[in-house]
NUSE-840526 format. One record per residue (C-alpha): chain; residue in one letter; residue number from 1; x, y, z. Coordinates in Angstrom, 3 decimals, m for minus. Example, Ala and Ser with C-alpha at 12.3 -4.5 7.8 and 13.67 -1.06 7.14 Angstrom:
% NUSE-840526
(node A; a; 1; (12.300; m4.500; 7.800));
(node A; s; 2; (13.670; m1.060; 7.140));
% end
This chain:
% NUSE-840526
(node A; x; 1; (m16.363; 41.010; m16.171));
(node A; x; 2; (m17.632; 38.335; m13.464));
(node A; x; 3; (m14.992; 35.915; m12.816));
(node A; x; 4; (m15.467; 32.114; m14.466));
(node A; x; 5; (m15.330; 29.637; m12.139));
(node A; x; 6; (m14.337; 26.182; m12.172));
(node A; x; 7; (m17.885; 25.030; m11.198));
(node A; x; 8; (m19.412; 26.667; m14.177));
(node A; x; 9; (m20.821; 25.110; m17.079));
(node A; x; 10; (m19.017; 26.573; m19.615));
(node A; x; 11; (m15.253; 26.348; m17.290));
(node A; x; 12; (m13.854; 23.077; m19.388));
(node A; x; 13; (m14.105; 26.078; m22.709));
(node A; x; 14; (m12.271; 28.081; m19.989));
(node A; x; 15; (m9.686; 25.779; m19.482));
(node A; x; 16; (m9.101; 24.880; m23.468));
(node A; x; 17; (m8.333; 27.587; m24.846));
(node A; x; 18; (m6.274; 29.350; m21.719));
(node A; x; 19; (m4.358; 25.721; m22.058));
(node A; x; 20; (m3.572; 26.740; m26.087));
(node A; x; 21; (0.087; 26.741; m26.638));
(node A; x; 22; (1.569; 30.456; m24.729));
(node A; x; 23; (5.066; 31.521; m24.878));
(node A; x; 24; (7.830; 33.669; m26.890));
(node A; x; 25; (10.069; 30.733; m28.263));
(node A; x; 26; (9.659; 32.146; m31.802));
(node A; x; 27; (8.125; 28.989; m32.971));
(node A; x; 28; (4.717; 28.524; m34.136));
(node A; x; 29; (4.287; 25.447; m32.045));
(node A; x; 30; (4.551; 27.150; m28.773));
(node A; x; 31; (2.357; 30.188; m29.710));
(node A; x; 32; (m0.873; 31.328; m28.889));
(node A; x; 33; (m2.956; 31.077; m31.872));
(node A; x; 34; (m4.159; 34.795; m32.888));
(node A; x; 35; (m7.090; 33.278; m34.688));
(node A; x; 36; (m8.918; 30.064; m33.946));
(node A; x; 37; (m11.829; 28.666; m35.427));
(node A; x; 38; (m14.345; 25.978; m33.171));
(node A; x; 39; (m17.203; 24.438; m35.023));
(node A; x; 40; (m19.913; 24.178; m32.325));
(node A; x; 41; (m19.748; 20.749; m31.592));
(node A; x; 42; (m16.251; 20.790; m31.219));
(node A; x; 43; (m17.042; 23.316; m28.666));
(node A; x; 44; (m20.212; 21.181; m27.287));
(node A; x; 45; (m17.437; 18.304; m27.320));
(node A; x; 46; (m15.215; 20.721; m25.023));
(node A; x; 47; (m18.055; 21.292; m22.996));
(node A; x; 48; (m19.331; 17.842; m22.520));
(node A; x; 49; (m23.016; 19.517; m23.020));
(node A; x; 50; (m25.088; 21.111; m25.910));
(node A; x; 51; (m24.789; 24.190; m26.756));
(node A; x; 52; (m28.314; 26.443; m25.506));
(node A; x; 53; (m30.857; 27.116; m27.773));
(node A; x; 54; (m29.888; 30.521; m27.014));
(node A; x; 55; (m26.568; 30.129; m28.840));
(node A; x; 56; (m28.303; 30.164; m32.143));
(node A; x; 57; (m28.733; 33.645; m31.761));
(node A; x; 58; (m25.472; 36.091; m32.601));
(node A; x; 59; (m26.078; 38.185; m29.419));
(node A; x; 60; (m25.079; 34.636; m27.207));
(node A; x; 61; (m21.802; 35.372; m29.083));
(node A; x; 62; (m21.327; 38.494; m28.039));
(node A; x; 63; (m18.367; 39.220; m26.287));
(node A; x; 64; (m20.526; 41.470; m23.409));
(node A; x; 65; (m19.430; 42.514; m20.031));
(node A; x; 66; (m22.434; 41.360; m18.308));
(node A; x; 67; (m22.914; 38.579; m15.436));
(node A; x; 68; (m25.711; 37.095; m17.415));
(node A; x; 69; (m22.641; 36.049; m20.285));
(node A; x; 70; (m21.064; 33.284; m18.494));
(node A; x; 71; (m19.620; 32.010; m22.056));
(node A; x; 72; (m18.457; 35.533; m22.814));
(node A; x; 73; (m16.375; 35.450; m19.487));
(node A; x; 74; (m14.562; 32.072; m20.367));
(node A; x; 75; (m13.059; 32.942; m23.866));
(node A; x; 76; (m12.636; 36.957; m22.695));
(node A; x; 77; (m10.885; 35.521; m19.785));
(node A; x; 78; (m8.525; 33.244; m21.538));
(node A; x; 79; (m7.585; 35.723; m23.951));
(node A; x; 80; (m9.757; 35.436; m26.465));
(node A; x; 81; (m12.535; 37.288; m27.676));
(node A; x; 82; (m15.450; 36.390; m31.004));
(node A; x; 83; (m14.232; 37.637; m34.332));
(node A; x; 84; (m17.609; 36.239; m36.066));
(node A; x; 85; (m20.147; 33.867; m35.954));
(node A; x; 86; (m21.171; 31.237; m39.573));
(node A; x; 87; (m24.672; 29.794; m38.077));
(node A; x; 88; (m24.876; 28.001; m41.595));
(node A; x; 89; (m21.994; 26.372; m40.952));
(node A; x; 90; (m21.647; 25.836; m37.490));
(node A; x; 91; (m18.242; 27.905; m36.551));
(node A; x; 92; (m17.188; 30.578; m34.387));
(node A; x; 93; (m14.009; 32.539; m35.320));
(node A; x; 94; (m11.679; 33.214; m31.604));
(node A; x; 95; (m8.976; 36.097; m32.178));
(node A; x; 96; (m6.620; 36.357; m29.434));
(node A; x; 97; (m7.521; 39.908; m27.641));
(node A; x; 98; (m4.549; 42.311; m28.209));
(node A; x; 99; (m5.240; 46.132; m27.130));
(node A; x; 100; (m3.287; 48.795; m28.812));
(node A; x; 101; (m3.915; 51.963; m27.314));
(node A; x; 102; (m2.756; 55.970; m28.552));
(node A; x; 103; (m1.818; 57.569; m25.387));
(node A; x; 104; (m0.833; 61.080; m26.037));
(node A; x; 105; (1.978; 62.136; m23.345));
(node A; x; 106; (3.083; 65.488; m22.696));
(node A; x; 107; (6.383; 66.002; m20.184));
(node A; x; 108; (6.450; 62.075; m19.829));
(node A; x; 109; (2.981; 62.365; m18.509));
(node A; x; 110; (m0.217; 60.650; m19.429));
(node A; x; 111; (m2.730; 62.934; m20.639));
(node A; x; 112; (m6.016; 61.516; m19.125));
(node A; x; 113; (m8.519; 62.459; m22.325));
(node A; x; 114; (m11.444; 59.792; m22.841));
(node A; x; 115; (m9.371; 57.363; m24.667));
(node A; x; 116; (m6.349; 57.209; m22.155));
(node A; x; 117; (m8.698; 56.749; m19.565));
(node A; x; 118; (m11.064; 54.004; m20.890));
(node A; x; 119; (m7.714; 52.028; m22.265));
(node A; x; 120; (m6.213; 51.691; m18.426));
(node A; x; 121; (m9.738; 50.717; m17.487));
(node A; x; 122; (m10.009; 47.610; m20.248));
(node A; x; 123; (m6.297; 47.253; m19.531));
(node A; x; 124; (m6.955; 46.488; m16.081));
(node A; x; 125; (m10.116; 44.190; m17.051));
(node A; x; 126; (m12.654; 46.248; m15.358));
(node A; x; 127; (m16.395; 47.300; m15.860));
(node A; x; 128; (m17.040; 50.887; m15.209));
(node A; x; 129; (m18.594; 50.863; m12.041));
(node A; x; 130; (m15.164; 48.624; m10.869));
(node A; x; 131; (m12.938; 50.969; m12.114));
(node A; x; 132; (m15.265; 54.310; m10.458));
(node A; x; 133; (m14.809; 52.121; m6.526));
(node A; x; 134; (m10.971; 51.942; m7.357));
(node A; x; 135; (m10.728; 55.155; m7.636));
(node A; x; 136; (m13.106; 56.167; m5.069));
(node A; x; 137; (m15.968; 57.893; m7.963));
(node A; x; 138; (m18.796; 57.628; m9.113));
(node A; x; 139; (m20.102; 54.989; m12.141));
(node A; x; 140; (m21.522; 58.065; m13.861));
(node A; x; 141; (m18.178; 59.972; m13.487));
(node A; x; 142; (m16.026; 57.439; m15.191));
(node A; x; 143; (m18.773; 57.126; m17.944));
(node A; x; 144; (m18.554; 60.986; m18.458));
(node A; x; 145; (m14.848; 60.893; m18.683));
(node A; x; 146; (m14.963; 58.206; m21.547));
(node A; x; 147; (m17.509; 60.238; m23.446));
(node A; x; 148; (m15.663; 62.904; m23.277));
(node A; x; 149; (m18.083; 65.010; m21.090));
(node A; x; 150; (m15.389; 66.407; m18.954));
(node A; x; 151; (m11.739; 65.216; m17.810));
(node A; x; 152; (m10.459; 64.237; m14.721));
(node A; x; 153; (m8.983; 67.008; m12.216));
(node A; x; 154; (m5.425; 67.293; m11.922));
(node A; x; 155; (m5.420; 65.121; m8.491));
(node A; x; 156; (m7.696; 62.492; m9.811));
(node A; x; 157; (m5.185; 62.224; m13.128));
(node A; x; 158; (m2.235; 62.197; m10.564));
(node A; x; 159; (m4.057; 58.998; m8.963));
(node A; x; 160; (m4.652; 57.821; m12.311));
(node A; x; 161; (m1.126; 58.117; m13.357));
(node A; x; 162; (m0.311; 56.216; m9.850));
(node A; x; 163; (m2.696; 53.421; m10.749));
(node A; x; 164; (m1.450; 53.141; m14.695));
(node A; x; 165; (2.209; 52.784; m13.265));
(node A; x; 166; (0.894; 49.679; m11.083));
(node A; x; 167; (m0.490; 48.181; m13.721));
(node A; x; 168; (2.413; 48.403; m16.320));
(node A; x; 169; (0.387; 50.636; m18.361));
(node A; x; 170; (2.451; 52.485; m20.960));
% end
């Protein structure tokens, strides 16, 4: 996911909803809200600009990994990603982004099948090709191990289980 910056156009949408109430007092009032709806021109309002003409069109509101999507990297990085779209009536649904991931274990180990492996990869925020130079592989070998093609070798799943303990990854 390219990295919003403070220069960009669509930073001040950014910057409102990372600045949404966080925190684990057990009130309401100091929670994140898990869903939040915007009507666009209380998002255009947030902005300070309209919205593109491209933003009448559901795949704007896509929540894509993709440099293009500067608006997809503002909400994804503050949490958030786009539940749904109502173009009659103007509002876009935020849910807060919560991953829940089914690691199977055996021995207190990981075991690195396609679904263990492409959770520590969206855990860590990474596109594939990212994740492939961390580990020192190729694009097209991370890509097989999601789709199941094959699974890592036992060194590269002793690396992985190296890099998933970094990363708080249980």
């Amino acid at each position: 996911m390219p990295s919003i910056k403070s220069g960009s156009k669509y930073y001040p949408l950014y910057e409102y909803l990372q600045g949404l109430p966080h925190g684990n007092s057990g009130t309401s009032l100091s929670e994140k809200p898990a869903e939040l709806t915007l009507s666009f021109s209380e998002i255009e309002r947030i902005l300070k600009t309209s919205l593109p003409a491209s933003a009448s069109r559901k795949s704007w509101w896509s929540n894509r990994d993709s440099p293009s999507a500067l608006q997809a990297s503002a909400w994804i990085q503050a949490g958030y990603h786009v539940d749904s779209v109502d173009f009659a009536q103007q509002i876009v649904i935020f849910r807060e982004f919560s991953a829940e991931y089914a690691i199977q274990r055996a021995d207190d180990a990981i075991l690195w099948n396609q679904e263990a492996i492409r959770s520590l990869r969206k855990h860590m925020s990474l596109t594939q090709a990212k994740f492939a130079q961390q580990l020192g592989v190729r694009r097209q070998t991370v890509s097989e191990w999601e789709n199941g093609v094959y699974e890592p070798d036992r060194s590269t799943a002793k690396h992985l289980e190296l890099l998933a303990e970094q990363q708080g990854f249980e």
